[in-house]
N, C-alpha and C positions, 0 to 999 in steps of 0.2 A: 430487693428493688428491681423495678421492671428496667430493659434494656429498652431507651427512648428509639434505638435504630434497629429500625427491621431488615434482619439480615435474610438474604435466600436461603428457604431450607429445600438442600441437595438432599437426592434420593439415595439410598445405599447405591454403590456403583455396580451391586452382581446381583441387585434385584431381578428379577428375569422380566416382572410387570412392567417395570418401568422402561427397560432396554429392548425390550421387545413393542412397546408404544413408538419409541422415536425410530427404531430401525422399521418397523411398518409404516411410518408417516414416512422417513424418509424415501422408502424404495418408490410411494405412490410419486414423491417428487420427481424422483428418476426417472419412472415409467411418462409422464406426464410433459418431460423436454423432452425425451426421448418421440413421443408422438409427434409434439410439434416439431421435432426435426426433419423427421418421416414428412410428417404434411408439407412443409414449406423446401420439401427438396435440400435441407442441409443436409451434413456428411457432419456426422461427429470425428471421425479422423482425420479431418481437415481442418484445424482451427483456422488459420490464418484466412482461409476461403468463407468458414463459416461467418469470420468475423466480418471480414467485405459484405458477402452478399446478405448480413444482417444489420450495416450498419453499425454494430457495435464493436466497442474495445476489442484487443486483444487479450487483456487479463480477463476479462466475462466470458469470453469466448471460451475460452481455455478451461476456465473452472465448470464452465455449463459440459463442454465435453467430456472431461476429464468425471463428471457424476453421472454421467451416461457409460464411460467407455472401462471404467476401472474398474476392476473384480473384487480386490480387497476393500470390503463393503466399509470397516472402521476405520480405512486410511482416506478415505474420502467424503464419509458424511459431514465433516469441516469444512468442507471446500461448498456445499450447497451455497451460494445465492441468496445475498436478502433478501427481503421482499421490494427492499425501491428496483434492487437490478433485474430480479426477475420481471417485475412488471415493463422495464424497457424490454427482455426478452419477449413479453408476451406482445409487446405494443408492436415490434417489429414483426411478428410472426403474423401478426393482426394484419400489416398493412401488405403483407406478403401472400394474403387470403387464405389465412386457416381460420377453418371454422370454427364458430363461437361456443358450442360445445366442447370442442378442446381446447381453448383458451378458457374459460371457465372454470373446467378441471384442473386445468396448469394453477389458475389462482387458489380456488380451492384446498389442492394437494399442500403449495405453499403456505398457507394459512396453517394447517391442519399443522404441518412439520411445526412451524414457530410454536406453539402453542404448546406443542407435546416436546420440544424442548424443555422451554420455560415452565412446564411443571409439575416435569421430570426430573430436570438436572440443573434450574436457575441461569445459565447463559450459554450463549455458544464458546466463549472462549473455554468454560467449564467443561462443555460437554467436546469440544476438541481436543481438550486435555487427555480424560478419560479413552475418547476413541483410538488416540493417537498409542495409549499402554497396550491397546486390545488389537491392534493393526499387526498383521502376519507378514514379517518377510522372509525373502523366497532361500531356504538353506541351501540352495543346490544352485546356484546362479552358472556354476563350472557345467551342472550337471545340463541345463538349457542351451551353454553355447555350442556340446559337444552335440549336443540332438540336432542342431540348427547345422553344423557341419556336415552333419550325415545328410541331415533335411537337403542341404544345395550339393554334395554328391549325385545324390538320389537322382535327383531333379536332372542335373545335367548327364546323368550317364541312362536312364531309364527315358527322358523326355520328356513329364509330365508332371506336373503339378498342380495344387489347386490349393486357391486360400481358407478356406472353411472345410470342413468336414464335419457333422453332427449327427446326432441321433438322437432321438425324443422318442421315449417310448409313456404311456400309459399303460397301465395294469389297475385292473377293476375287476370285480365280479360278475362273472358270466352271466347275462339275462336270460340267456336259454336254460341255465344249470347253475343253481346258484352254488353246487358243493365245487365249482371248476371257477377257473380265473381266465379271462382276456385280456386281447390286450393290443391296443391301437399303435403304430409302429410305421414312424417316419423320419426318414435317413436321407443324408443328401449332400451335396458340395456344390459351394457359392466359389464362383472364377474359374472353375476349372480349364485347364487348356493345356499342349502337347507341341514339341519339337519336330513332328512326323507327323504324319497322318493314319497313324495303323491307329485300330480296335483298340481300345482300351475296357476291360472291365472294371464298374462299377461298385459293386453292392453284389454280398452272395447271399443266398438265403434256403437257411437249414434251419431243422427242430432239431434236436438231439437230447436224448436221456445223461442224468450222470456219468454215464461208462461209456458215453459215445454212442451208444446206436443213435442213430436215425428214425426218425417214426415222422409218419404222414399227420399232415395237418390238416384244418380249413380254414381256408384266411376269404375274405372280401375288399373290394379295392374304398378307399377313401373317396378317390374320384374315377366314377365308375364311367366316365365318358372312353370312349379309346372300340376301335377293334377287337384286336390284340392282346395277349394278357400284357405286352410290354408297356401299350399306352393306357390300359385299365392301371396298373403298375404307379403310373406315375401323377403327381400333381400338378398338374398342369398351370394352374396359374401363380406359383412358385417358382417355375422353370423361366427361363429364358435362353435359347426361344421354349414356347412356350411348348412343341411337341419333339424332342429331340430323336435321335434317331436311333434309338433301343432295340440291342436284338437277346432273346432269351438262349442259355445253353445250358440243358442240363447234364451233368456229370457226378458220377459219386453220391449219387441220394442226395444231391445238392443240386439249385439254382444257380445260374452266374447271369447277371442282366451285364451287359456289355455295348459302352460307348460304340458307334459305327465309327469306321475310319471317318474323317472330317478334316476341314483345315487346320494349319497350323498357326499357333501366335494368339495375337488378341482377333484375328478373322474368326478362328473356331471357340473362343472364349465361350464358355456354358456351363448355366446352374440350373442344376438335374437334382431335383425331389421326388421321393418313392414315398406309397406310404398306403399301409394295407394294416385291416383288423385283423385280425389271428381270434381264432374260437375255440375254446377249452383248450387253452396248450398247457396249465397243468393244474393238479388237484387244488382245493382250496388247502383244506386239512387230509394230509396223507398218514395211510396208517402208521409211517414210521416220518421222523424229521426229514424235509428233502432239502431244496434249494431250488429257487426260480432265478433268473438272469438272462440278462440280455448281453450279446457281443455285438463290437464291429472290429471286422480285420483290415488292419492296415497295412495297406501295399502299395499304394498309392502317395509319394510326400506332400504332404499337407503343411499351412504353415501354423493351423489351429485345429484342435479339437475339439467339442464341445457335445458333450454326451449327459445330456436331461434325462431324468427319470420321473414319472409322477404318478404313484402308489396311492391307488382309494383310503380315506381314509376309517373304512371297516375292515382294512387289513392289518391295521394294529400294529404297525410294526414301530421295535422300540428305538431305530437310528436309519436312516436313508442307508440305503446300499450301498454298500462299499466297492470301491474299483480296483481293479487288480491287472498289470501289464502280464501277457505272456508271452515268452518267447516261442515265436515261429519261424525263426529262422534254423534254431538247432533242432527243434522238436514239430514232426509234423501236424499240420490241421485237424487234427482230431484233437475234442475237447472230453479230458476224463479228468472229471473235478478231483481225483487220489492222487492228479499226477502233476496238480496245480502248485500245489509248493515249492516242487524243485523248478516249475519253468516259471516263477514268479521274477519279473525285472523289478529295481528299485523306480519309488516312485517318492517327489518331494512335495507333490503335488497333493491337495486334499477334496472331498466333497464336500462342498457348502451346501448348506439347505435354502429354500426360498420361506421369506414368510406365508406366501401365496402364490397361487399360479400366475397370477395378473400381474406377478412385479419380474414375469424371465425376461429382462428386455437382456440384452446386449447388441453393440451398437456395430458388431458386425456380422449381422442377420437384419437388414431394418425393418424385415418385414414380421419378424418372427412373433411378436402378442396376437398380431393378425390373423397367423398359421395358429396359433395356439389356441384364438378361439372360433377358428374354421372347426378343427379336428374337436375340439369340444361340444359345438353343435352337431356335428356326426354322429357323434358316440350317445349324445343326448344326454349329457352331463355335465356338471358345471366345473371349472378350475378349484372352484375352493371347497368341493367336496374331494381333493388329493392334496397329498403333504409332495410337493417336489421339492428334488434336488438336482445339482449341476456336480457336474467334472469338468475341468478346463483346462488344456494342454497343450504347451509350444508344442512345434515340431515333434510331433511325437513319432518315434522311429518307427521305420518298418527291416525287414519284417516281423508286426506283431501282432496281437488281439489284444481287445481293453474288454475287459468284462465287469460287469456290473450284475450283482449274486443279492441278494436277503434271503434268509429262513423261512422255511415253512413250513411249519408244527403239527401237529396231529390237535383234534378238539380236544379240549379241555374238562 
């Protein structure tokens, strides 16, 4: 006998088709308020401001933030927005003058999300259920407030701090040489600022083999306006101000670009972005297995880290890069990957993947899809010819280095 009531038929819940359909409609969501936040001058870490100056609630405000601003992707795709709230979001953003091509998209993305709910997973309270088993929380919460203690030590005994720090690197195949890898390479801190007025260094910048040597490179600037290799160096329309005042020193087969002495407080408050291509820094396929990676050394207390990676995807590789703390405080700056185990710090922290290049929003970088597809038209290639991933870190101590390594094979 037939069943007169059509029940929703729910997709396996470790389907990967199906859970990979709504976590891609949702990130477009994400990416999508996140613009019109960008455009219409809100602050996602402001709700209660965001809610004023959009005329909306406080519970919208909050859940529209809170899908912009959160990392744990399954603890939050339940909080998305229906479609009547979103369209008060879009109607307000509307009357706040953002453009009709990003409202469009906002409706769009929304649409897109409802759809590939309902027939993937039959409801949202279903698919809240689900995401809610699959949401990560943080085993180390001890291990974040004692990082955050060091973090406001730091700060107060050294002088300086800054709320962002990140790194974005691409790695692609070399256009000049296709058996060699590139790789596009942009580093920076949003708020920085100082108790003093002395020189503070930045950014260092080394090649180095597994064993530590040093070997020369040739790198090109992203933005090549500038004199100076310091202002060739940097990104200009990233920075604020826009040309800070960068001096280079070299030392030890190593670069240091170095803040100028400047004001103290929120007077000398500055977001300083670098960012240069590197050419053939190393084989595609070597005769024996190597390792490629990228560092940033932390010396500076930061209240965030955020270290992007995004790997072509004819590089084949079988999981995003893995990250790994070292200790620089007991063992000096020199990196010899044999001796990585024993300076290895605990980390609780994981690397997430993107589904796409177009969905790195995070809400404290507002400008950063922007940066991402400035450096994409540079390189002359698109986001979604790479598989990226993120690392994302409280206070991450100094002194250390965070490295981010994959494999690289000999052909086959």
């Amino acid at each position: 006998m037939q069943n007169p009531t059509k029940q929703p038929v729910l997709a396996n819940e470790d389907s990967p088709a199906s859970l990979a359909e709504v976590l891609d409609a949702f990130h477009a969501v994400r990416t999508s308020i996140a613009d019109l936040m960008e455009a219409v001058g809100v602050d996602p870490n402001k709700t209660r401001e965001s809610a004023r100056l959009l005329g909306l609630n406080r519970g919208l405000a909050w859940r529209l933030s809170r899908v912009v601003r959160e990392g744990d992707v399954p603890a939050v795709v339940g909080d998305v927005p229906g479609k009547q709230s979103i369209r008060k979001f879009i109607a307000a953003c509307r009357e706040r003058g953002a453009a009709e091509p990003t409202l469009s998209e906002a409706e769009r993305a929304i649409g897109a999300f409802e759809d590939a709910v309902r027939d993937a997973w039959g409801d949202r309270k279903t698919l809240s259920t689900l995401m809610a088993s699959r949401a990560e929380s943080d085993p180390s919460i001890e291990q974040e407030r004692s990082r955050r203690k060091l973090y406001e030590g730091a700060f107060a005994y050294w002088g300086v701090q800054a709320q962002v720090r990140f790194v974005t690197v691409f790695v692609l195949p070399s256009k000049e040489d296709p058996t060699m890898l590139d790789a596009a390479h942009v580093t920076g801190y949003l708020g920085f600022r100082r108790l003093s007025e002395r020189a503070w260094p930045l950014v260092y910048e080394v090649v180095e083999q597994s064993r530590g040597e040093t070997v020369k490179f040739r790198k090109s600037p992203l933005d090549p306006t500038g004199e100076s290799e310091a202002q060739r160096q940097l990104m200009k329309q990233f920075c604020r101000p826009s040309s800070p005042d960068i001096r280079v020193v070299e030392c030890g087969g190593e670069k240091r670009f170095e803040l100028a002495s400047g004001p103290v407080g929120n007077a000398g408050l500055t977001t300083c972005v670098f960012g240069s291509y590197l050419h053939q820094i190393s084989e595609r396929h070597p005769e024996a297995p190597n390792t490629c990676g990228f560092m940033v050394r932390l010396q500076t207390p930061v209240e965030r880290l955020i270290f992007d990676m995004f790997v072509h995807r004819d590089i084949e590789l079988a999981e995003p890069p893995a990250a790994q703390l070292l200790d620089r405080m007991t063992y000096q700056h020199t990196h010899i990957e044999a001796d990585f185990p024993r300076q290895t710090l605990p980390l609780s922290e994981r690397v997430a993947p993107f589904h796409a290049g177009r969905h790195a929003v995070t809400s404290h970088i507002p400008w950063y899809p922007r940066m991402l597809d400035w450096v994409s038209d540079r390189i002359g290639m698109g986001l979604d010819a790479f598989d990226g991933s993120r690392f994302e870190m409280m206070y991450p101590p100094i002194s250390t280095t965070l490295s981010r390594r994959f494999p690289i094979l000999p052909r086959k």
